[in-house]
N, C-alpha and C positions, 0 to 999 in steps of 0.2 A: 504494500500500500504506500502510494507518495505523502511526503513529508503534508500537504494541503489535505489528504485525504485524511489523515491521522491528526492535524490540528482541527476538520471538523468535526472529527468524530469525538475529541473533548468539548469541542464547543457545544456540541449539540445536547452531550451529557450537563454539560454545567448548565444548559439552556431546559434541560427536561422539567415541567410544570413539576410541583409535588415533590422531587425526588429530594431533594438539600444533601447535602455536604454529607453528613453521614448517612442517608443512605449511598451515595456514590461512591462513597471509598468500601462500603459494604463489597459491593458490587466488582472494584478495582480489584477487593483483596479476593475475590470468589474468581473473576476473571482475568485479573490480567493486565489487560487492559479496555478502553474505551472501543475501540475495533470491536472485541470478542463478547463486550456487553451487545452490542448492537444486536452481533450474531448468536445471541445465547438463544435457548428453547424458552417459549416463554414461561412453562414448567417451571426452567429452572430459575428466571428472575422472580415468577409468583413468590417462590420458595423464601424468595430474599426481601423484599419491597412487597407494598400494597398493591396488590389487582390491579388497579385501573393505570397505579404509573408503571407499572409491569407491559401492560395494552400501550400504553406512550412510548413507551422504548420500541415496543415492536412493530410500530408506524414503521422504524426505518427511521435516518437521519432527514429532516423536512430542512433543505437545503435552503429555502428561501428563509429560512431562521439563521443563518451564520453567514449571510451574504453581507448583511451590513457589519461583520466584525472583519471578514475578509478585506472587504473594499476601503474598509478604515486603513490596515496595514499596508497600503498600499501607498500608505507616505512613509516613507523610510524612518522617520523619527518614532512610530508608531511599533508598539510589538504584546506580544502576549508570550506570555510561558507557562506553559504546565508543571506539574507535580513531577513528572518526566524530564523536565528539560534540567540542565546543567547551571541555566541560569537563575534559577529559581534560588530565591531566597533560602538558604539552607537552613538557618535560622526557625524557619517558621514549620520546619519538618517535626519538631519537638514540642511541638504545639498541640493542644488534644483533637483543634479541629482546623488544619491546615487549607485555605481555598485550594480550589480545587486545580483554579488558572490565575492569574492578575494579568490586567492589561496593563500595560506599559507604557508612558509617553518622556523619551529622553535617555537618560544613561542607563543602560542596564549595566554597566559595572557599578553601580554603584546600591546593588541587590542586597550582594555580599561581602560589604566593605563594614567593618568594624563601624557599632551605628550606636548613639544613643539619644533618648527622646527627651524632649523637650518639649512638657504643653503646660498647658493652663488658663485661664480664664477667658472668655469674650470682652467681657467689660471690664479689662485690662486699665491699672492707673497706669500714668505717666511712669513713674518708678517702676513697675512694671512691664512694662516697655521697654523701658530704657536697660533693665537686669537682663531680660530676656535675650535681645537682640546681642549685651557686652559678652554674655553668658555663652550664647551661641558662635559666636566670632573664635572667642577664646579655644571652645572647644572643637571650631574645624580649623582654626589655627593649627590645631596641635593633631592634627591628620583626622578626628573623628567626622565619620557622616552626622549631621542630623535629622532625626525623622520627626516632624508633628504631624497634623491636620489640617493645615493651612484653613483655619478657621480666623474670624475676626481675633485682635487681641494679640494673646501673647503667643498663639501657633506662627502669626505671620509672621513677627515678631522675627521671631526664632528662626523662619526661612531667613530673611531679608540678612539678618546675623551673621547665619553661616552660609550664605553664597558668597561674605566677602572672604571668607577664609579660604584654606584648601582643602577641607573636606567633602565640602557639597554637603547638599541637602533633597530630604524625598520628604513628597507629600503623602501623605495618604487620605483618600477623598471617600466618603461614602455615598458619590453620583455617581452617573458614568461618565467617561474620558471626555466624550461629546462634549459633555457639559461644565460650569464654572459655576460652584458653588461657595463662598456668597460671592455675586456677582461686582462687589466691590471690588475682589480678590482676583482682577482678571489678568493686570500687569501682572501681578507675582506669580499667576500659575502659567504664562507664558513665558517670563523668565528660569521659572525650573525648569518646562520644558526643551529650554533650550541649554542652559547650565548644570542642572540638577535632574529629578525625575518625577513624576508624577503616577502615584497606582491606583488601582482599583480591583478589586473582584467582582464589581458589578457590572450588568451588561450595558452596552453601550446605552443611551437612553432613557438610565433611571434619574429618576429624579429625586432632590434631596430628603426620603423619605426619615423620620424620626430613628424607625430602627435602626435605621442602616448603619447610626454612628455608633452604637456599642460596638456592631461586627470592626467595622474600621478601626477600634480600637484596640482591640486583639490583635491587628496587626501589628499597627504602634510599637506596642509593647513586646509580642513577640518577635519582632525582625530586632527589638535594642538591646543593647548589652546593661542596659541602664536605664531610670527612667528620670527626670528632673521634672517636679512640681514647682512654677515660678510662683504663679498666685492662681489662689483656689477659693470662692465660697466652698460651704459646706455642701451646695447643691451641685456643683461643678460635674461636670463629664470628665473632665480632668482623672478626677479620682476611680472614676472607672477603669482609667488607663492602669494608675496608679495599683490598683486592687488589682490589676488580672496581671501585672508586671508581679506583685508581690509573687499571685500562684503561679507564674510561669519562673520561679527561682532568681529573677532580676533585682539588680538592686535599685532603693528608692533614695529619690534625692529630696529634701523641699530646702525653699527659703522662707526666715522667721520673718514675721513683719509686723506691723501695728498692732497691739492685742484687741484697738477698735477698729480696725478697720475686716471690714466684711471680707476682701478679696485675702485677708490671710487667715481666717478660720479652718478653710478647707487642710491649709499647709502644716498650721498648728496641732489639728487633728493627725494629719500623717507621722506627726514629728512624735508626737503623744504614742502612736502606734510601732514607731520601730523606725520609722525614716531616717536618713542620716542627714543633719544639720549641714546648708555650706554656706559658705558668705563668698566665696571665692570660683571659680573657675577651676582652679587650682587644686581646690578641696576634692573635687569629682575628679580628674586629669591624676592624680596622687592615690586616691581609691581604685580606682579602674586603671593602675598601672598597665596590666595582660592586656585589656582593651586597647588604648592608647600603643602599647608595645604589637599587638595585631593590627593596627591600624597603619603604624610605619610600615610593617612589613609589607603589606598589600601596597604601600606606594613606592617600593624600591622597584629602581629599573632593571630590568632583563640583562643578561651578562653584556650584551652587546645594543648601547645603546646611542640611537641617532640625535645629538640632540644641535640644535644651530649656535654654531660661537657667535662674537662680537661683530664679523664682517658679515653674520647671516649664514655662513658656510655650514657643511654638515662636518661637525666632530665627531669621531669615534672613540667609544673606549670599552676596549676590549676585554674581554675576562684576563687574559692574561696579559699580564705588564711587561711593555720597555721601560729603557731607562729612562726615557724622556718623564713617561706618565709617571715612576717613581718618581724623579726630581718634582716635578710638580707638587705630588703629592705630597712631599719633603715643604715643598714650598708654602703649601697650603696650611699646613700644621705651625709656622712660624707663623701665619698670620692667626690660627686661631688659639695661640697662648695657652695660657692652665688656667682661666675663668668661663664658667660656661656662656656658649653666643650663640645665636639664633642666626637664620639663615642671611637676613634681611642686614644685620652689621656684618657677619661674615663675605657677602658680596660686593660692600663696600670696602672694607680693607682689601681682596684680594681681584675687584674688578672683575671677576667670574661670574657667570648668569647661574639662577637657580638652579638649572636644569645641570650646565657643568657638576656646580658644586654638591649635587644631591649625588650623583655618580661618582665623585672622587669620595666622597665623606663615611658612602658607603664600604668602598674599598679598603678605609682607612677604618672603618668598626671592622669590617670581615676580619682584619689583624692585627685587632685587637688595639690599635694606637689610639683610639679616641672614645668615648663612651656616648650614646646617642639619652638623653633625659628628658623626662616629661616635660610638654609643654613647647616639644620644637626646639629643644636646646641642643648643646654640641660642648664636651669639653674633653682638651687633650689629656690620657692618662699618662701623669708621672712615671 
């Protein structure tokens, strides 16, 4: 069966009236796959699922139901992935009820890139705003993705944050792709998708229904290594997040605030509950070492990397060293001394572009001469 033929035969399963999420992996783990559900007796789906979505499946795939998901990908920034695919958030396999597909709008490497969430309030204060967005900078600074819901408040916030850093950031929407929900939000959901990413499990066309944002918020939580509460009433969605992060083993963050002020109730309750207090960036970044430490990994370049020098030209540097790239190397560690520095004064002292110095620097951890520290630091070891 062709690659189109086996993406609709998930679609049509994720599209089956009645059947939800767990009956379908029922059904995956009895058959297989989506193909072999189609083809099963209906005997033996009765066996499994209700009568009548039993009779659904055995229509046969009704083509005209995955024509608008097809012709959607038909913009190359557009994609979906299944339970099957490679690029599927791995993250969310450890989930008790993993979507079945998500659609995709923008970077699919950044699926499974060391991720942590940042939500919280609509009716975000000023100060809240202002934590959120310093909060989330800091943390794609220092290589983490961020994931919220790009809801008003402090989810945009927290986008807007971390597209200036280098981690990127993923939304996650409970509409479908089509759509821009809240419609205020429409620069920054086309900004992710052109910088960041945007998901959904839902099918093209739904609209912002109530349910929909608890499911969306399982994702949240299961795709993060972590979750950050900036500000929360006690009635917040937020804390949804927060509570299914708890039972998915994640760790929770809040910030303390006003003991009058409404928007910190929700955070003071978490804190009350087990949350770990930060006031910093730093605080989370210093907790979630492994994270932060998987996060660099994932941005190291490949042995053999192309990157453009000063005159625009293509540089190489190759896994294995000349003398030249040692002297340099040599030369680079006199510029970065025995205090730790960050990329952005190390480029200034040695006039190297990011991209050189992320390939030398690396070189220079592999042998042990310099130690890479949270936060996007860099200092040479004694």
């Amino acid at each position: 069966m062709s690659l189109d033929a086996s993406l609709e035969a998930w679609l049509a399963l994720s599209l089956t009236r009645g059947l939800g999420g767990e009956g379908a992996r029922r059904l995956l783990k009895e058959f297989g796959s989506p193909e072999a559900v189609f083809a099963a007796p209906a005997g033996s789906l009765k066996a499994i699922i209700k009568t009548e979505v039993a009779a659904e499946i055995g229509k046969g795939i009704a083509e005209d139901s995955v024509v608008p998901a097809l012709n959607w990908l038909e913009d190359g920034n557009n994609h979906i992935v299944t339970l099957a695919d490679s690029d599927y958030p791995q993250a969310l396999l450890n989930i008790p009820d993993p979507p079945l597909l998500l659609y995709v709008k923008g970077r699919l490497d950044l699926l499974n890139r060391a991720t942590l969430a940042v939500v919280g309030s609509r009716n975000a204060t000023p100060q809240g705003i202002h934590n959120a967005e310093a909060f989330a900078r800091s943390l794609s600074d220092a290589g983490l993705c961020v994931i919220s819901g790009m809801a008003h408040g402090i989810d945009a916030a927290a986008h807007r944050g971390a597209l200036q850093g280098r981690g990127g950031s993923i939304a996650v929407v409970g509409t479908g792709l089509d759509k821009v929900y809240p419609a205020a939000n429409r620069d920054l959901a086309h900004l992710l998708a052109q910088q960041g990413a945007l998901i959904s499990e839902f099918p093209l066309g739904t609209p912002p229904l109530a349910a929909n944002f608890p499911r969306r918020n399982r994702i949240i939580s299961g795709m993060s290594g972590g979750c950050l509460v900036v500000e929360a009433s006690l009635q917040s969605g937020s804390l949804i997040t927060a509570r299914l992060a708890l039972e998915q083993g994640r760790d929770v963050f809040a910030i303390p605030g006003s003991i009058h002020a409404p928007q910190s109730k929700g955070c003071h309750a978490l804190l009350k509950q087990g949350a770990k207090l930060v006031e910093t960036a730093q605080d989370i970044i210093e907790e979630l070492g492994w994270l932060v430490a998987a996060a660099r990994h994932s941005d190291r370049p490949s042995p053999i990397t192309q990157t453009p020098d000063a005159q625009g030209q293509n540089a190489q540097y190759p896994a294995t060293q000349g003398t030249d790239t040692q002297d340099s190397n040599s030369a680079l560690l006199g510029h970065l001394g025995f205090d730790p520095v960050d990329l952005d004064h190390l480029g200034k002292r040695s006039g190297l572009t990011v991209s050189q110095l992320s390939a030398m620097l690396l070189t220079l951890e592999l042998e042990g001469r310099i130690s890479a520290l949270p936060g996007g630091l860099y200092q040479r070891i004694h």
